[in-house]
C-alpha positions in Angstrom: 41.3 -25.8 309.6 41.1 -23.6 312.7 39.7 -20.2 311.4 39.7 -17.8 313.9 38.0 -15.2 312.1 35.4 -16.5 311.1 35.0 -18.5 314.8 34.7 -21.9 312.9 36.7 -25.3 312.5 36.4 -26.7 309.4 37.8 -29.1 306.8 39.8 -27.4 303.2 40.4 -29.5 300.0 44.4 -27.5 299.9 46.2 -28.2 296.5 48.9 -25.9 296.7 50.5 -23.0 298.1 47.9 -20.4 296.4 45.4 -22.4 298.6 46.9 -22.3 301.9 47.4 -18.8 301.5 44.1 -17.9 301.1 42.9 -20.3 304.1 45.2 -18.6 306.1 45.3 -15.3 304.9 48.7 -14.7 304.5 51.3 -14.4 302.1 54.1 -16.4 303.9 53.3 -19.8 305.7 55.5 -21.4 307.7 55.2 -25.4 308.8 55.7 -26.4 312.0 55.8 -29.6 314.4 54.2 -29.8 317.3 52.3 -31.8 320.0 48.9 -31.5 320.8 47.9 -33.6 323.5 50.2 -37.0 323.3 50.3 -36.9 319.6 52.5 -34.7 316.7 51.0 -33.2 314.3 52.3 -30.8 311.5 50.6 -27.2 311.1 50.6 -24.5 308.6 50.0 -21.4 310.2 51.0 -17.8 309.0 54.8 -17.0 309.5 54.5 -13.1 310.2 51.1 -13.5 312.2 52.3 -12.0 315.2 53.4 -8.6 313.0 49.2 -8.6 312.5 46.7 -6.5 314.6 45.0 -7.4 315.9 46.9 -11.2 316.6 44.2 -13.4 317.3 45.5 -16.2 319.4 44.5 -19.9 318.2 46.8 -21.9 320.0 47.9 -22.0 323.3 50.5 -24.3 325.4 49.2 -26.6 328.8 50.1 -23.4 330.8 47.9 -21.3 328.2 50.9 -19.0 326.8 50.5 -18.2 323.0 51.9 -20.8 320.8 50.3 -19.6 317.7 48.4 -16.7 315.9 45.5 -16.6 313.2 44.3 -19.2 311.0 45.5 -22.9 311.4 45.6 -25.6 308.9 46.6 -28.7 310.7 47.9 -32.1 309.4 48.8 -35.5 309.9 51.7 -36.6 311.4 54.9 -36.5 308.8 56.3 -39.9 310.5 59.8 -38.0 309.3 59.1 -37.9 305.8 58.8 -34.6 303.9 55.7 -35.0 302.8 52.8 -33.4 304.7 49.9 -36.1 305.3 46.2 -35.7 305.1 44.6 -35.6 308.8 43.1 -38.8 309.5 39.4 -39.6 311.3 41.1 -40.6 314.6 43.1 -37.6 314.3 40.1 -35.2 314.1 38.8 -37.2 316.4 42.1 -36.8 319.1 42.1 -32.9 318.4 38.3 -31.9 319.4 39.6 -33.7 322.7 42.1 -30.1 322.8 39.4 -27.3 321.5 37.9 -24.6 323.6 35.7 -22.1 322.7 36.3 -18.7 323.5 34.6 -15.5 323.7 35.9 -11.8 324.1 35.0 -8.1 324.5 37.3 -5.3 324.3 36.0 -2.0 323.1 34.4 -3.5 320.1 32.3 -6.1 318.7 32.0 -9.4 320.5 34.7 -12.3 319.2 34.1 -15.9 319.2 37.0 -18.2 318.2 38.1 -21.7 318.9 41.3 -22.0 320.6 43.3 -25.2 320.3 44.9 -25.4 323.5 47.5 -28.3 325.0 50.1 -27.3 321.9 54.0 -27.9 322.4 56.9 -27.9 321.0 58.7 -31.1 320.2 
């Protein structure tokens, strides 16, 4: 999970939908494919997060546009099927390769967040 904010990445145990909603902080999740680096991966991220203020960024394309907004709960490949697959070791593994850490100031407090950056659509 990529939980910008609290500024951490960390694993969940999800079980069903009440859980992703409360990772994510949302009542409405959306899953979507997309490419990180070389590989696809599926992520379930927070359909109306843009209609949020503020909208924290957490992923960002190779010419560092916004992809996606808030919390991030990101899976294994589907390989087509509908079924959304636990993230594997090598996975984790491929996607710390694509994280940067990011600090910012506006006119409040100080914000660290990890950013997951190299995201495209397929």
């Amino acid at each position: 999970m990529i939980d910008v904010i609290e500024g951490k990445t960390h694993s969940v145990d999800v079980f069903d939908l009440e859980d992703y909603q409360k990772f994510i902080h949302c009542q409405t999740i959306d899953i979507v494919s997309r490419t990180i680096g070389d590989r696809e991966y599926e992520i379930i991220c927070d359909d109306e997060g843009l209609s949020k203020r503020p909208a924290l960024v957490s992923a960002v394309n190779n010419d560092g546009q916004p992809m996606l907004v808030g919390n991030l709960i990101v899976m294994g490949n589907s390989g087509g099927d509908e079924d959304v697959h636990e993230i594997s070791f090598d996975e984790i593994q491929h996607l710390k390769k694509h994280f940067m850490h990011v600090v910012t100031k506006g006119s409040g407090p100080i914000h660290h967040y990890t950013l997951l950056c190299d995201v495209e659509f397929i």
